[in-house]
C-alpha positions in Angstrom: -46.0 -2.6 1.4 -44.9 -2.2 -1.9 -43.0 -4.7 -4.2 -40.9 -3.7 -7.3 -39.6 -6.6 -9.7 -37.1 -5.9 -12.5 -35.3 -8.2 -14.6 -31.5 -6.9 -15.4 -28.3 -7.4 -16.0 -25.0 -5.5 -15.0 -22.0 -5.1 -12.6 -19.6 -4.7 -9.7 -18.5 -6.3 -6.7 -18.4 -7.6 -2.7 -17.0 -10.0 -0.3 -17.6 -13.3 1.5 -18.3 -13.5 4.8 -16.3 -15.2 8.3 -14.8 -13.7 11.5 -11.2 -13.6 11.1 -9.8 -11.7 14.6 -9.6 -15.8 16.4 -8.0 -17.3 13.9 -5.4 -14.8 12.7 -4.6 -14.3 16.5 -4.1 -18.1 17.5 -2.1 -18.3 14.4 0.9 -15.6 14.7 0.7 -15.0 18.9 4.0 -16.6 19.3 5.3 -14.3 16.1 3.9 -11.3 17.5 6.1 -11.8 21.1 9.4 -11.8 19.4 11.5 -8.9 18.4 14.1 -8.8 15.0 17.4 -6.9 15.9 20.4 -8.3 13.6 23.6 -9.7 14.6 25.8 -8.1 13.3 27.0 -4.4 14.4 26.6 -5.3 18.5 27.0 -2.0 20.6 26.8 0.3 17.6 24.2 2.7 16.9 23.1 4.3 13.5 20.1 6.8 13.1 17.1 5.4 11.3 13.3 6.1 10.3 12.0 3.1 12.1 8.4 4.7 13.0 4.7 3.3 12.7 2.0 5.3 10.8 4.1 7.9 8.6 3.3 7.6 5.0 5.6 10.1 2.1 3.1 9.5 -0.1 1.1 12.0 -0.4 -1.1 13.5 -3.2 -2.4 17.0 -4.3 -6.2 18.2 -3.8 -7.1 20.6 -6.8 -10.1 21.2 -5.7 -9.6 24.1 -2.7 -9.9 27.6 -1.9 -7.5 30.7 -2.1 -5.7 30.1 1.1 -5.7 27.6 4.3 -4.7 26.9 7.5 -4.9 23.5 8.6 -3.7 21.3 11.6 -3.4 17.7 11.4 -3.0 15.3 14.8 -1.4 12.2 14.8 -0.2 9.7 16.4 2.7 7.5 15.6 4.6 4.1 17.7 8.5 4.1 17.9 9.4 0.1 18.1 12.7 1.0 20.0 13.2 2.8 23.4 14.1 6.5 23.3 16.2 8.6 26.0 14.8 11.3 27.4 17.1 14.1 25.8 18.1 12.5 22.6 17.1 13.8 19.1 14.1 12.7 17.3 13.8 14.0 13.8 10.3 14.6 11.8 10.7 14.2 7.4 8.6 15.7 5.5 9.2 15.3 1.6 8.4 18.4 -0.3 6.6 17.1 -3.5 4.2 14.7 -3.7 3.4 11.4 -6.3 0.9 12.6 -8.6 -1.1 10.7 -11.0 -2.5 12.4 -13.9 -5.0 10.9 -16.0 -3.3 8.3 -18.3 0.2 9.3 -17.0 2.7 7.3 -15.0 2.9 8.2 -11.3 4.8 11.3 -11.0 7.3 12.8 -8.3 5.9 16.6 -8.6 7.4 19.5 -6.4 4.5 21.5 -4.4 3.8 23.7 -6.6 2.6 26.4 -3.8 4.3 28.5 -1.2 3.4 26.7 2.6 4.7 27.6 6.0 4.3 24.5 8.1 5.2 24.4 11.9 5.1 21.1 14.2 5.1 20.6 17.8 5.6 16.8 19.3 2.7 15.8 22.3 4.0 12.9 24.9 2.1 11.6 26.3 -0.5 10.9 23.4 -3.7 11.6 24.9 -5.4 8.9 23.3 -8.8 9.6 22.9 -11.1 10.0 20.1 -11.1 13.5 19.4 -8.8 15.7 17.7 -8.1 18.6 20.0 -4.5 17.9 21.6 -3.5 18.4 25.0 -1.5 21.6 25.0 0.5 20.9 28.0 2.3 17.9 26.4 3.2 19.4 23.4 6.6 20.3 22.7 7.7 22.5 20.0 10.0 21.4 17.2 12.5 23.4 15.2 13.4 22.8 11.5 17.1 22.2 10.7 17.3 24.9 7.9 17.5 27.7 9.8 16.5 26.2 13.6 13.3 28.1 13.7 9.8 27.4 14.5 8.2 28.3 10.5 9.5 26.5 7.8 8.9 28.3 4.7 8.4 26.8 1.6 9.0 28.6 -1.8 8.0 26.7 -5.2 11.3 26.1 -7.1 13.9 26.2 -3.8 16.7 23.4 -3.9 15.7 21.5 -0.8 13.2 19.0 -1.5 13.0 17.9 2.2 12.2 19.4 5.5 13.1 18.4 8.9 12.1 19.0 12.3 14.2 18.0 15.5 12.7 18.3 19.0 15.0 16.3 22.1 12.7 13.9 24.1 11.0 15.1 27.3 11.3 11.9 28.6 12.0 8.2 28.3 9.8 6.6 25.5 8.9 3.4 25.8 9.2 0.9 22.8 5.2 1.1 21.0 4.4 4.1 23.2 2.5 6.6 21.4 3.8 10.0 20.7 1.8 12.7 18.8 2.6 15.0 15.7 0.4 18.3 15.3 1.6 19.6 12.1 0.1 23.4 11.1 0.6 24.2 7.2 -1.3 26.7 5.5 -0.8 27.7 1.6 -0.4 31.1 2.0 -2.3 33.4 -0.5 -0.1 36.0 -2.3 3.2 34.5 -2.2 3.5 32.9 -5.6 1.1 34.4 -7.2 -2.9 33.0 -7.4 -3.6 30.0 -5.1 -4.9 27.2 -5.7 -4.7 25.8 -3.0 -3.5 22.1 -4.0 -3.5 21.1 -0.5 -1.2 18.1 0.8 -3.5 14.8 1.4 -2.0 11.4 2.7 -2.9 8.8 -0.3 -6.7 7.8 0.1 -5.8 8.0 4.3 -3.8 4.5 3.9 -1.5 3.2 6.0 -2.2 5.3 8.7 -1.1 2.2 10.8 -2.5 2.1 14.4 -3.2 5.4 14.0 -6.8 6.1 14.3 -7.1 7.4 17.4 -6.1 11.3 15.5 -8.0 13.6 14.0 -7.4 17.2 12.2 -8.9 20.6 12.8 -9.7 24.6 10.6 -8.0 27.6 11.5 -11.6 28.2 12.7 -10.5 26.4 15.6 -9.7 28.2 19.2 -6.6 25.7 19.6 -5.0 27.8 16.9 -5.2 31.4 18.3 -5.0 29.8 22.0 -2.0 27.6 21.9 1.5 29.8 21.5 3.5 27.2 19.4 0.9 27.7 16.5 -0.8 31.4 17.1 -2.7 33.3 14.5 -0.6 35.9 14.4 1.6 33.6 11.6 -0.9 31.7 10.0 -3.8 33.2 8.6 -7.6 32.1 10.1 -10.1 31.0 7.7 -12.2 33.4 5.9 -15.8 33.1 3.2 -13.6 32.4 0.3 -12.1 29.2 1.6 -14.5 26.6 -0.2 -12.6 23.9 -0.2 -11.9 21.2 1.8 -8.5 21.5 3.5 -6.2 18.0 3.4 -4.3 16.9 5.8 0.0 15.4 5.6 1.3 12.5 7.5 4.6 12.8 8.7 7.0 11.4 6.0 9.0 9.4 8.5 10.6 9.6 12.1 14.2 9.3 13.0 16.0 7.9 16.2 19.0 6.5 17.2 19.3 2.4 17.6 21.4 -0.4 17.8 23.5 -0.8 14.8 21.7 -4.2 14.2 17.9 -3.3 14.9 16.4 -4.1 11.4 13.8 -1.6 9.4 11.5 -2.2 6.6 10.7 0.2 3.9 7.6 -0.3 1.8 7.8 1.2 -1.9 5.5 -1.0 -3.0 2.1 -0.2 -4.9 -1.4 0.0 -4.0 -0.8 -3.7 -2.8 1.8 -2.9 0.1 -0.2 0.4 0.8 -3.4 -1.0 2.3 -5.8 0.5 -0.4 -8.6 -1.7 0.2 -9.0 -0.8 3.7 -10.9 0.9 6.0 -14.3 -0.7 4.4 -16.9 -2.3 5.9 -15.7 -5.8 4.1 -13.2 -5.4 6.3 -14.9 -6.6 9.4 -12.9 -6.4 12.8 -9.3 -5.9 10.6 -9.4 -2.2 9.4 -12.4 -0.3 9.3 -12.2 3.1 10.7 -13.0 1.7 14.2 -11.3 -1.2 14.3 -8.0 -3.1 14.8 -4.9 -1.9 15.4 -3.5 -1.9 12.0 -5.8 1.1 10.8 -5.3 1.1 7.3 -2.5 -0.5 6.4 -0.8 -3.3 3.8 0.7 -6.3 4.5 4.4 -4.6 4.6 3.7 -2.9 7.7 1.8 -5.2 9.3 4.8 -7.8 8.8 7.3 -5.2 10.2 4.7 -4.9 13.2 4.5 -8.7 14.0 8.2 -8.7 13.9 8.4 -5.5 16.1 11.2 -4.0 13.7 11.1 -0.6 12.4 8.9 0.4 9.6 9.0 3.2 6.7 5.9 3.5 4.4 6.2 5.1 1.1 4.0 2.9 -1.6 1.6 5.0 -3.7 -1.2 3.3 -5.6 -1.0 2.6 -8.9 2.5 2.5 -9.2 4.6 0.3 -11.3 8.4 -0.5 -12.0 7.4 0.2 -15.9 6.5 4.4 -14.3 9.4 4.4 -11.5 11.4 3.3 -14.8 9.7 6.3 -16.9 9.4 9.0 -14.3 12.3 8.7 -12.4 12.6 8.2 -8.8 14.8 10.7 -7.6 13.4 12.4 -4.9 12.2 9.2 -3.3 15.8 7.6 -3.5 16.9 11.0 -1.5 14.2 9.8 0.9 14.8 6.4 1.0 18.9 7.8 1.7 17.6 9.6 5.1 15.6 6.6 6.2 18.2 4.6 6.3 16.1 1.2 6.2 18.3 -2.1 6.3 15.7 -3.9 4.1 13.6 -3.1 1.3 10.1 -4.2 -0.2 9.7 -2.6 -3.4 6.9 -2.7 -5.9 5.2 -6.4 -6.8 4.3 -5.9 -10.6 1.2 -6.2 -10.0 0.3 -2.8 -12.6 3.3 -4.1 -14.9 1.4 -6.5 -16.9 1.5 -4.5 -20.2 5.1 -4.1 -20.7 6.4 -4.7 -24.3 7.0 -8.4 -25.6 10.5 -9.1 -25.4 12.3 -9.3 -29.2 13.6 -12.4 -30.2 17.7 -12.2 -30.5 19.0 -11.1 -33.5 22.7 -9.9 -34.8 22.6 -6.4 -33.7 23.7 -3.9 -31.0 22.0 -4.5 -27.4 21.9 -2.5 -24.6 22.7 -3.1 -20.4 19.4 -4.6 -19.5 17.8 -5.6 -22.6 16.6 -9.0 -22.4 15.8 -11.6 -25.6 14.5 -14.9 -26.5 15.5 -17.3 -28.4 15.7 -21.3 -28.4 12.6 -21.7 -26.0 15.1 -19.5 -23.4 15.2 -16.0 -21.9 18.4 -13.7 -21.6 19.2 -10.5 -19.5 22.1 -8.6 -21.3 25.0 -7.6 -18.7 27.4 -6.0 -20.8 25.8 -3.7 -24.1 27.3 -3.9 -27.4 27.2 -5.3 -30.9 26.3 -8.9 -30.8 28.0 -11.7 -33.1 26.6 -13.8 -35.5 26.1 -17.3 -33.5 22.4 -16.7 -30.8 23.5 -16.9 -26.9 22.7 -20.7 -25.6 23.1 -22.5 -22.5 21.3 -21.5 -18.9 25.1 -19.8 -17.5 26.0 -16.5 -16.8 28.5 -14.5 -18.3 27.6 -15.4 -21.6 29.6 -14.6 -24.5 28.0 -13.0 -28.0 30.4 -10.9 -29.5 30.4 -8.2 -27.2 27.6 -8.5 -25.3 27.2 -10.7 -22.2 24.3 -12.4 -21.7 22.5 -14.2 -18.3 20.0 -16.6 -18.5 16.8 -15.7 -16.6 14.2 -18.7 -17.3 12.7 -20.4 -20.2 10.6 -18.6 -22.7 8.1 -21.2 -22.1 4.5 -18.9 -21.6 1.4 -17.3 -23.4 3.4 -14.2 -22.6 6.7 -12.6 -22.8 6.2 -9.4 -20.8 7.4 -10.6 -17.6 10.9 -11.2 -19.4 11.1 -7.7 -20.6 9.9 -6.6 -17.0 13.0 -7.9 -15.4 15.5 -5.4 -17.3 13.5 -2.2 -16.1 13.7 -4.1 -12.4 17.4 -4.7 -12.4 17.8 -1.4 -14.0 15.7 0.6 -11.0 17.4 -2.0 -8.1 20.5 0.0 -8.8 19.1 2.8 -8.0 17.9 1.5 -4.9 21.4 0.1 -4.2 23.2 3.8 -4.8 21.0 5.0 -2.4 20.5 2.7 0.6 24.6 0.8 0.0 23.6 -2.1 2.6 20.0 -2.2 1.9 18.7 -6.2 1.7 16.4 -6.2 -1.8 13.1 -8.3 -0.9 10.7 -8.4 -4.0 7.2 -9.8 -3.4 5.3 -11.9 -5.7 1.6 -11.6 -7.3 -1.3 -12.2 -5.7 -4.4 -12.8 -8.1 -6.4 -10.7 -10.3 -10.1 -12.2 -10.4 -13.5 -11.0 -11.1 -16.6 -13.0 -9.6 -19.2 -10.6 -10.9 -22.4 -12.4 -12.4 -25.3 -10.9 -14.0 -28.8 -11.2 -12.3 -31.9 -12.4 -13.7 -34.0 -10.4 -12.0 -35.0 -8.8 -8.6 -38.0 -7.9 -6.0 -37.5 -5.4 -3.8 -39.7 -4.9 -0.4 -40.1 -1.6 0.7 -41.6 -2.8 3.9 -38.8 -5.3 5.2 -36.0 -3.6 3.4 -35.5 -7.0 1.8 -33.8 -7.3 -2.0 -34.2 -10.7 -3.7 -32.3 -11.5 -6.7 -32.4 -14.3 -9.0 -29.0 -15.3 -10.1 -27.5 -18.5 -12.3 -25.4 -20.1 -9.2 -25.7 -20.7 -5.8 -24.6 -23.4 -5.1 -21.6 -22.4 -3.3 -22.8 -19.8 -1.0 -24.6 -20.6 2.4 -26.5 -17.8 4.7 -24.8 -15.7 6.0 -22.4 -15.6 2.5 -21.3 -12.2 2.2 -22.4 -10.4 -1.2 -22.1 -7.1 -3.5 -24.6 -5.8 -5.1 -24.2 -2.8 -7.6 -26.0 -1.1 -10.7 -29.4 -0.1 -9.3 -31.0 3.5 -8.6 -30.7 4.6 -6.5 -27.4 4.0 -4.8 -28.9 3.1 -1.9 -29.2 -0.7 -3.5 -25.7 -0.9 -4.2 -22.9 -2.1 -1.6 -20.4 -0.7 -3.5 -17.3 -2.0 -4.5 -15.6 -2.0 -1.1 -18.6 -2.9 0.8 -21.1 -5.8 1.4 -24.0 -7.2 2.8 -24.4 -10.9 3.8 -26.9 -13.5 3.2 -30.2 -13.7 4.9 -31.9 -16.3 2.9 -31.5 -18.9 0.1 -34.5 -20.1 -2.0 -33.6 -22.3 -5.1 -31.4 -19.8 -7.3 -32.4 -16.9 -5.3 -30.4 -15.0 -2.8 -32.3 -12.5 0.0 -30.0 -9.6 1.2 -31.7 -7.1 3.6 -31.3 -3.4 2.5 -32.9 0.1 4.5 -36.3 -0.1 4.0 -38.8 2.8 2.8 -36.3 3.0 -0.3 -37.8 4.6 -3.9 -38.7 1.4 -6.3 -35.0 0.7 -8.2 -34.3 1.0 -11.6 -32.0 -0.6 -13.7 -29.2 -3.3 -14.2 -27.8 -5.6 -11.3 -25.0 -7.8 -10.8 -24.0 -9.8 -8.0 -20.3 -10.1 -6.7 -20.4 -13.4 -5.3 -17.0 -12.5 -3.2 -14.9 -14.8 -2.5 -16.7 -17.6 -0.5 -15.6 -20.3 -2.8 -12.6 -20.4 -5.4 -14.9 -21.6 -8.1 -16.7 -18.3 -8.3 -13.2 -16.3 -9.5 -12.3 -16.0 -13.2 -8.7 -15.0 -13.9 -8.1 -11.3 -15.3 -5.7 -10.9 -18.5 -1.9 -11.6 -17.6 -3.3 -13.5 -14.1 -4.3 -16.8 -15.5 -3.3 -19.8 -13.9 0.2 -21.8 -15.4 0.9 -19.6 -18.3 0.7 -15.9 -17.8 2.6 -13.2 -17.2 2.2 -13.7 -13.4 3.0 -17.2 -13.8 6.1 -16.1 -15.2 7.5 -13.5 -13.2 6.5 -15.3 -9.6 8.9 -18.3 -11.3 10.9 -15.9 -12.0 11.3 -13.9 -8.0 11.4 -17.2 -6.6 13.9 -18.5 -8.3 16.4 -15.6 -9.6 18.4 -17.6 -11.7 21.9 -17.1 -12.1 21.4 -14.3 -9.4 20.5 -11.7 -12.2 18.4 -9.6 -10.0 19.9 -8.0 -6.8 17.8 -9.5 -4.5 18.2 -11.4 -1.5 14.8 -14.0 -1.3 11.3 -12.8 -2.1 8.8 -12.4 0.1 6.4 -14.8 -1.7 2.9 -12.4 -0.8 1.6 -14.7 -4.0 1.6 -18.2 -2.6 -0.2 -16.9 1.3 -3.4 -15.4 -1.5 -3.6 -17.6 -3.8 -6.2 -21.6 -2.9 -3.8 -24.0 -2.8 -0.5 -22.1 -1.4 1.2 -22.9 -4.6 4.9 -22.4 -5.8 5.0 -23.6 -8.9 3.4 -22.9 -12.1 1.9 -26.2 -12.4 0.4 -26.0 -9.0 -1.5 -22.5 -9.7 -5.3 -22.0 -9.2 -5.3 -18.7 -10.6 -7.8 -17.6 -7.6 -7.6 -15.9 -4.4 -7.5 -18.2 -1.3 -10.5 -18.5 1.1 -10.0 -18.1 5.1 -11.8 -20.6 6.7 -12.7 -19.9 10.0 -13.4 -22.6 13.0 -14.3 -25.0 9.6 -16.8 -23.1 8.1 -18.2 -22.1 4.9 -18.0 -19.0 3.8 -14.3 -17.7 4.9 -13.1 -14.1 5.6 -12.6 -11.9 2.5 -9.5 -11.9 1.3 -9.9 -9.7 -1.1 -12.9 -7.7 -2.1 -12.8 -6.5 -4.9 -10.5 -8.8 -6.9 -7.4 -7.0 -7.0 -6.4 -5.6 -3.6 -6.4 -7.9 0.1 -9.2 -7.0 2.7 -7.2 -6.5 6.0 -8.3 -10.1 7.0 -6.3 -11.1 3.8 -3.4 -8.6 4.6 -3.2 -9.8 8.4 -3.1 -13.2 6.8 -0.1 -12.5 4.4 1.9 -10.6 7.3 1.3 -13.8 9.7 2.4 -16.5 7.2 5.6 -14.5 6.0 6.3 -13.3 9.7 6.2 -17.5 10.3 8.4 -18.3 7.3 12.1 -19.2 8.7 13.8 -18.4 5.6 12.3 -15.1 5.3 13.1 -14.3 8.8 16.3 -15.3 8.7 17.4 -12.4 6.1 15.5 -10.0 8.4 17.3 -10.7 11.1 20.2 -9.4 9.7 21.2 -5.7 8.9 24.7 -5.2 6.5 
């Protein structure tokens, strides 16, 4: 046996520990049985994307070969009933968000030729692997020129393409139907490939859509099955060194009643579902697990509503980059979806906007705001101001030729989340030209914590696999406390910052995690992530503190929208449902994230595990409160 002790210091992450899957099902069964249609528009129909597990969002891999074929299966749920003969139509957007290093998210056009072909399989043969059931597949034709191929050429004035195919059959409401899509980057067309081949955003919000899987033009399938032969796409040859990516349907579209509601997500990496599909994710979202794959709390709200869903949030995205970048080609999107209600960005990645100027005698623009006299204003009308400061906490207010709204007090540490609110009124226009009747439902900010601590030292046993560490506190955490544990070499040590390990004993100040035995002794710094077992643990990032911070600010702000200055209908307050102690007020903020208790115990479920994003414990929880708030409700239930 052999026993390494270091003493270090260091840093990362983890979660606490608790099985959620009792708790969160006792707590929205009755929400889960009901279905939201509107009242309005009774014995009309309208087409709309309504479908489970598409994503738009996709990204670019730089990293491939000079030319690929690839085939991607998936399966996706309709929440409505379809007609055996009527039209079902497949999106595909033609660019994809990019991210380059310190840029804002970008809509980029692909930038290489593709041919892409899709065929529809019903009944889904659900099963674990990935080879589809060629007698249930059905091909599709694109609505360019009604063929099979759809041929893409860099620079060409459609930025979407669309495949129709008529139902076989009747599909059931939540039955499965499957999209094999075949798109190859085809060598020689525009020049050298690269090969930036078309990946779904870190595989999120492939909602209850695990049961899939993607194959190489290696594959038989290809050369056997006539929809997708060979003889049009190319097989796979020794210079293909890359690995090939694989694209989500964009979003599916049926007919339904006039009134049946859909929700589209264009939020950030906190309505995709980024922190899923890790092991801290326990029973909700790991690759084998629930129903809600990897998926944010959007979706998962539409689901235990049964409405319609559309997903296009991209991580890291912000109002401040939609604002910079432009949004075009998403608002043509969002125009063919056709959603009746919208959950845009929360500002989560807009904490660094610009302090907001004080007011002075000058010309303003539409949507600047100012502060003056401990109050905040949102200009209506531009134009040269007049000598006497805007007052009051009206509308409409007069200053020579500008008009100016009140939108709170200027009472905080920070003034960012005023100047915020000009760039969102500015891109809800947008959102208004292109979806007319769209209902506007900003969430609020969940918190931004760290609960990183520094250990004192460590023993590692080779022979048992355990790691002890000595660390300053812990006096919160109980066995079976679920823990992070980064900064040693070799990597085997660390958890990551996704991932955990629980508890197995307590001595004094000293925690025992188990770990694979036979590992090499470890070198170098350790920290503990102490998760999120206790409240106490979490310290408040910049802009996130509790009462006077930019968050504190703009979640006032969504939940009141004074005057009405932003075009919104309620917000879908995400913020209160994370944060201990459910607040709604400034004064009533912890600053932390909430813990989940289960059946009374200590530790809770992970609600988040890494500080910034929800677990899918913590996104199941947030979908179940909001799916259970009347008021909320209420505006889902009706479609303009």
């Amino acid at each position: 046996m052999k026993i390494t002790r270091r003493n270090l210091i260091g840093g990362l992450s983890a979660i606490s520990a608790g099985t959620m899957a009792a708790s969160l099902t006792a707590g929205v069964g009755r929400v889960l049985g009901m279905q939201v249609t509107a009242e309005d528009g009774v014995g009309q129909t309208v087409r709309r994307a309504v479908a489970y597990g598409t994503n738009a969002a996709y990204q670019k891999d730089t990293s491939g070969s000079t030319q690929m074929a690839f085939v991607r299966r998936k399966e996706y749920f309709l929440p409505y009933n379809v007609k055996a003969g009527e039209l079902i139509e497949f999106s595909f957007p033609l660019w994809t968000l990019e991210r380059p290093p310190r840029s804002p998210v970008l809509e980029v056009d692909l930038a290489e030729s593709y041919d892409f072909m899709l065929s529809m399989e019903y009944p889904f043969n659900d099963s674990s692997i990935s080879s589809p059931d060629l007698a249930n597949r059905y091909r599709c034709l694109n609505t360019r020129d009604q063929r099979t191929i759809y041929s893409y050429v860099p620079g060409q004035a459609e930025r979407m393409m669309v495949f129709t195919v008529t139902a076989p059959a009747n599909i059931p409401a939540f039955a499965a139907i499957g999209g094999i899509l075949l798109h190859e980057c085809v060598a020689g067309r525009s020049g050298a490939v690269k090969n930036k081949a078309i990946n779904s955003v870190v595989n999120a919000s492939t909602f209850i859509g695990r049961r899939d899987g993607s194959f190489n033009s290696k594959t038989s399938l290809i050369a056997a099955d006539p929809t997708m032969t060979q003889a049009k796409f190319h097989a796979a040859n020794g210079s293909q060194t890359g690995n090939p990516g694989t694209m989500l349907v964009g979003a599916i579209r049926v007919t339904v009643p006039a009134n049946a509601v859909t929700i589209m997500s264009m939020g950030n990496s906190k309505l995709q579902g980024a922190n899923e599909g890790t092991a801290g994710s326990g029973t909700f979202g790991d690759g084998g697990g629930d129903r809600g794959g990897n998926t944010g709390w959007g979706t998962r709200l539409a689901y235990k509503l049964r409405v319609g869903c559309v997903q296009i949030s991209r991580g890291a995205d912000s109002y401040n980059y939609q604002h910079i970048s432009g949004i075009d080609r998403r608002m043509e999107f969002a125009a063919w979806c056709n959603p009746t209600h919208l959950l845009p960005c929360d500002p989560h990645n807009d904490t660094t906007q610009a302090s907001t100027p004080n007011w002075a005698q000058k010309t303003w623009a539409v949507d600047d705001t100012c502060k003056v006299n401990g109050n905040a204003y949102i200009a209506d009308t531009g134009g040269a101001s007049g000598s006497i400061a805007p007052g009051g906490t009206d509308a409409g207010i007069v200053d020579g030729d500008v008009r100016w709204t009140y939108i709170g007090p200027d009472d905080m540490d920070s003034t960012a989340g005023i100047s915020l609110v000009g760039k969102m009124r500015n891109l809800f226009r947008q959102y208004r030209v292109a979806m007319p009747h769209v209902k506007i439902i900003p969430p609020t900010l969940t918190p931004d914590t760290t609960s990183n601590v520094k250990a004192l030292d460590y023993i590692y046993d080779s022979g048992t696999g355990d790691l002890t560490l000595t660390i300053p506190d812990v006096s919160k955490l109980v066995v079976g406390s679920h823990v992070g544990v980064a900064g040693l070499i070799p990597k085997a040590f660390n958890t990551s910052w996704k991932n955990d390990t629980w508890i197995k004993a307590i001595n004094g100040n000293q925690i025992t995690v188990n770990l694979p035995v036979g590992l090499t002794s470890p070198i170098g710094d350790a920290s503990v992530n102490l998760a999120w077992s206790d409240p106490g643990y979490q310290t408040p990032r910049v802009g996130y503190a509790a009462h006077a911070s930019f968050r504190s600010w703009i979640n006032r702000f969504l939940r009141t929208n004074p005057n009405g200055a932003l075009d919104m209908v309620i917000c879908a307050d995400a913020g209160k449902w994370g944060e201990a102690g459910n607040p709604t007020t400034p004064a009533g903020e912890t600053g932390a994230w909430a813990s989940l208790p289960v059946d009374g115990a200590t530790p809770g479920g992970a609600f988040t595990s890494d500080g910034t994003h929800e677990t899918s414990w913590g996104n199941d929880y947030i979908a179940a409160k909001l799916a259970a708030d009347p008021a909320l409700v209420q505006v889902l239930q009706k479609a303009n």
